[in-house]
C-alpha positions as CSV (number, residue, x, y, z in Angstrom):
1,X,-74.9,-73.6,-10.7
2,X,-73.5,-75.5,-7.8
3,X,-72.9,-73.2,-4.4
4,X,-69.0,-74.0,-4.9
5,X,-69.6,-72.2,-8.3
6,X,-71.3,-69.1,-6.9
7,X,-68.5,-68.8,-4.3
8,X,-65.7,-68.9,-6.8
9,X,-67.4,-66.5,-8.9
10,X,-67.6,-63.9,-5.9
11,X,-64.1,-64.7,-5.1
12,X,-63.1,-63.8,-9.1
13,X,-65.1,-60.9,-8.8
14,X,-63.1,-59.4,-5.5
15,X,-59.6,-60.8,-6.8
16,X,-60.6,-58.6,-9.9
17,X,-61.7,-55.6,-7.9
18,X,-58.2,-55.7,-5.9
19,X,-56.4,-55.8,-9.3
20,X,-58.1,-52.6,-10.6
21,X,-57.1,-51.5,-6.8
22,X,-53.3,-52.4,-7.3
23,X,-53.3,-51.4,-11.0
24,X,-52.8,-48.2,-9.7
25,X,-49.5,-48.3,-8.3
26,X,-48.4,-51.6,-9.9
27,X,-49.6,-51.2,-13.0
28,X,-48.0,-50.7,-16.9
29,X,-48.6,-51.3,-20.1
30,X,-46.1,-53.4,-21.6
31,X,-46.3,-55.5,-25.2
32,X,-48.5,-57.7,-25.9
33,X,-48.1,-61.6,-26.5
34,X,-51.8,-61.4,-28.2
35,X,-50.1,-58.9,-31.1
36,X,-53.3,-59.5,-33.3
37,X,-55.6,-58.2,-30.8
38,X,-53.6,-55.5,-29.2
39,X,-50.3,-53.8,-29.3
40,X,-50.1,-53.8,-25.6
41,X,-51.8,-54.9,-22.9
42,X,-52.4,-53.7,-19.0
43,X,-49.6,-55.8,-16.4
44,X,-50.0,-55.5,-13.0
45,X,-46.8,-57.5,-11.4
46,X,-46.0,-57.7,-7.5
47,X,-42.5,-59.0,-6.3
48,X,-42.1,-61.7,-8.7
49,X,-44.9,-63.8,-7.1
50,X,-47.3,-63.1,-9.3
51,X,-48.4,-61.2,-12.5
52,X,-51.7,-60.0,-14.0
53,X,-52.4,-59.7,-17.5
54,X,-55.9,-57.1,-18.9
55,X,-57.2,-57.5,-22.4
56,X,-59.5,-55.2,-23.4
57,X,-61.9,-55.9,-26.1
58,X,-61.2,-59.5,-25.5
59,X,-62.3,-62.8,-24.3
60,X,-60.4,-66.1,-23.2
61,X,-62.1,-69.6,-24.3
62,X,-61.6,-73.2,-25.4
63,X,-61.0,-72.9,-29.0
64,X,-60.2,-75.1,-31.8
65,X,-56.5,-73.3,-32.6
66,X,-55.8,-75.4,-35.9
67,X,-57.8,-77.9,-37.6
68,X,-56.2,-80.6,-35.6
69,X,-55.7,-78.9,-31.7
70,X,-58.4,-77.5,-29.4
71,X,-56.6,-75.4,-26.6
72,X,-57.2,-71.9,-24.9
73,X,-57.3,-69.3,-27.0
74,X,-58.2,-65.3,-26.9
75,X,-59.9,-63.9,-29.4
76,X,-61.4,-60.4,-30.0
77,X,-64.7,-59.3,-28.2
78,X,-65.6,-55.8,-28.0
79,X,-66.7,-55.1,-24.7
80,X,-65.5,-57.4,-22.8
81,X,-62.2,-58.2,-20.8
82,X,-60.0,-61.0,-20.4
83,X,-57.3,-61.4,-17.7
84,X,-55.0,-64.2,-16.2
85,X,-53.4,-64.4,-12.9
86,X,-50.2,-66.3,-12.7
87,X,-48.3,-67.5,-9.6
88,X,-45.0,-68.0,-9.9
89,X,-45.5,-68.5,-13.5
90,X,-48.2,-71.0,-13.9
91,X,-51.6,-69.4,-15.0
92,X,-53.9,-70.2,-11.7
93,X,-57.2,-67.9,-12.4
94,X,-58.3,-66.7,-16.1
95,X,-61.4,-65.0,-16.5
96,X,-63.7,-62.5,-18.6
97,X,-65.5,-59.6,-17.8
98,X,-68.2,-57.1,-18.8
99,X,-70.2,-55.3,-16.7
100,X,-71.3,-57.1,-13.6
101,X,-71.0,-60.5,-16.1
102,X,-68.1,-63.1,-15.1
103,X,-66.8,-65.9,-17.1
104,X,-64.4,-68.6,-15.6
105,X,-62.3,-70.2,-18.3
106,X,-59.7,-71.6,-15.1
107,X,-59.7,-71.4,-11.7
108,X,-56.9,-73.1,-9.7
109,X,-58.0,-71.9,-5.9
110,X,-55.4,-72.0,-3.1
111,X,-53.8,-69.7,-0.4
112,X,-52.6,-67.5,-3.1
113,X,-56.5,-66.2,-2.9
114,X,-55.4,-64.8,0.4
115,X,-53.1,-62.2,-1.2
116,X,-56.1,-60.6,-3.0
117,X,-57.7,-60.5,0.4
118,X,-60.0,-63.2,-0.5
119,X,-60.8,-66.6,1.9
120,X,-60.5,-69.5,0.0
121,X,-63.2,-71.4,2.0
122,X,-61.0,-74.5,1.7
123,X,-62.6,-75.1,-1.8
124,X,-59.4,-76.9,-3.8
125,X,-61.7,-78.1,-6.7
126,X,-60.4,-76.3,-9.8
127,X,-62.1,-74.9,-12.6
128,X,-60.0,-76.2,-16.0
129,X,-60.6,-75.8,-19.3
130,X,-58.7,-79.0,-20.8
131,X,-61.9,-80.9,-22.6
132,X,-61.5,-84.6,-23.4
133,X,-63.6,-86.5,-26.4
134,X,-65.9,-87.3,-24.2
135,X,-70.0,-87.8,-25.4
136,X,-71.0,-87.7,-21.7
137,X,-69.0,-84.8,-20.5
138,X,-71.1,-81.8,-20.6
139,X,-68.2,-79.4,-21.1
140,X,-67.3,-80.9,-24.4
141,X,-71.0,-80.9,-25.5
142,X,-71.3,-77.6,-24.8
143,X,-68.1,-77.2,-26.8
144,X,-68.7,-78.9,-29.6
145,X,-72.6,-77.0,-30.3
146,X,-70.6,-73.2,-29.8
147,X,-68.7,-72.0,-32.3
148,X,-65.7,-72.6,-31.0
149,X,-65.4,-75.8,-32.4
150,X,-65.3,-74.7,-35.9
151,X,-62.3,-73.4,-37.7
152,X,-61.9,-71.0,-37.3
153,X,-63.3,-70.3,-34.2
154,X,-66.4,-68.1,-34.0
155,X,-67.6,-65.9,-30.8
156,X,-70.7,-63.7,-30.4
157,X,-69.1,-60.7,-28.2
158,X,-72.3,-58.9,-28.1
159,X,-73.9,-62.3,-26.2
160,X,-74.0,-62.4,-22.4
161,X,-72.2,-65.7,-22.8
162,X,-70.0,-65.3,-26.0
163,X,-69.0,-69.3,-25.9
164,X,-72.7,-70.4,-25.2
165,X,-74.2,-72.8,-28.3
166,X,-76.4,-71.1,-30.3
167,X,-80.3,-72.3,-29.9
């Protein structure tokens, strides 16, 4: 793990703690476009700048979604937690949780950070998880030995890394 890596995994980890902060007065529950998983799910919404989805009991991940599309997908995962952070409509941060445990799945840093009373440390590099057929791309290795690939997808919620090939 590179030290650009560590620092946007602190940085999710306090954006998180501030949403938990502002669920509080910001917060609702309103339905939920994951109907499968949950009825409804936790918004937290400032101003029209940006929103915050919570899913309990589940986790965001590169998925194969049909037999012939790969694309984000959240699927059950008892335990855990999955949010996204859009600004001004366009998902910028995506993440799971459990415990003290934090998974990226997309990162788009910028000033926006600053809202959450976070420094961006001018790091622009952005965490996404669009994969392309690629042998030499570790991503899409990694991909391709989880169970993900498979259809349907298959996740391990009760690993520290639910999306991590099995060994």
């Amino acid at each position: 793990m590179t030290i650009l890596d560590k620092l946007k995994l602190e940085r999710v980890k306090q954006i998180f703690t501030k949403l938990l902060e502002l669920e509080v007065t910001l917060g609702r529950n309103e339905p939920s476009r994951y109907s499968w998983l949950q009825p409804y799910y936790r918004q937290i919404k400032e101003n029209g700048r940006w929103c915050a989805q919570i899913l309990d009991n589940s986790f965001i991940a590169t998925a194969r979604i049909s037999k012939q599309a790969i694309g984000s997908s959240v699927l059950h995962a008892k335990g855990w937690t999955a949010v996204e952070l859009s600004i001004r409509g366009k998902c910028r941060l995506a993440f799971n949780v459990r415990d003290d445990i934090v998974i990226i799945h997309r990162f788009e840093p910028g000033t926006w950070e600053s809202w959450f009373g976070v420094d961006h440390c001018s790091d622009s590099i952005s965490l996404s998880p669009e994969l392309f057929d690629d042998k030499k791309d570790p991503r899409w290795n990694r991909f391709m030995a989880s169970g993900l690939s498979e259809w349907p997808p298959r996740l391990d919620p009760a690993a520290a890394d639910p999306t991590a090939p099995v060994t």
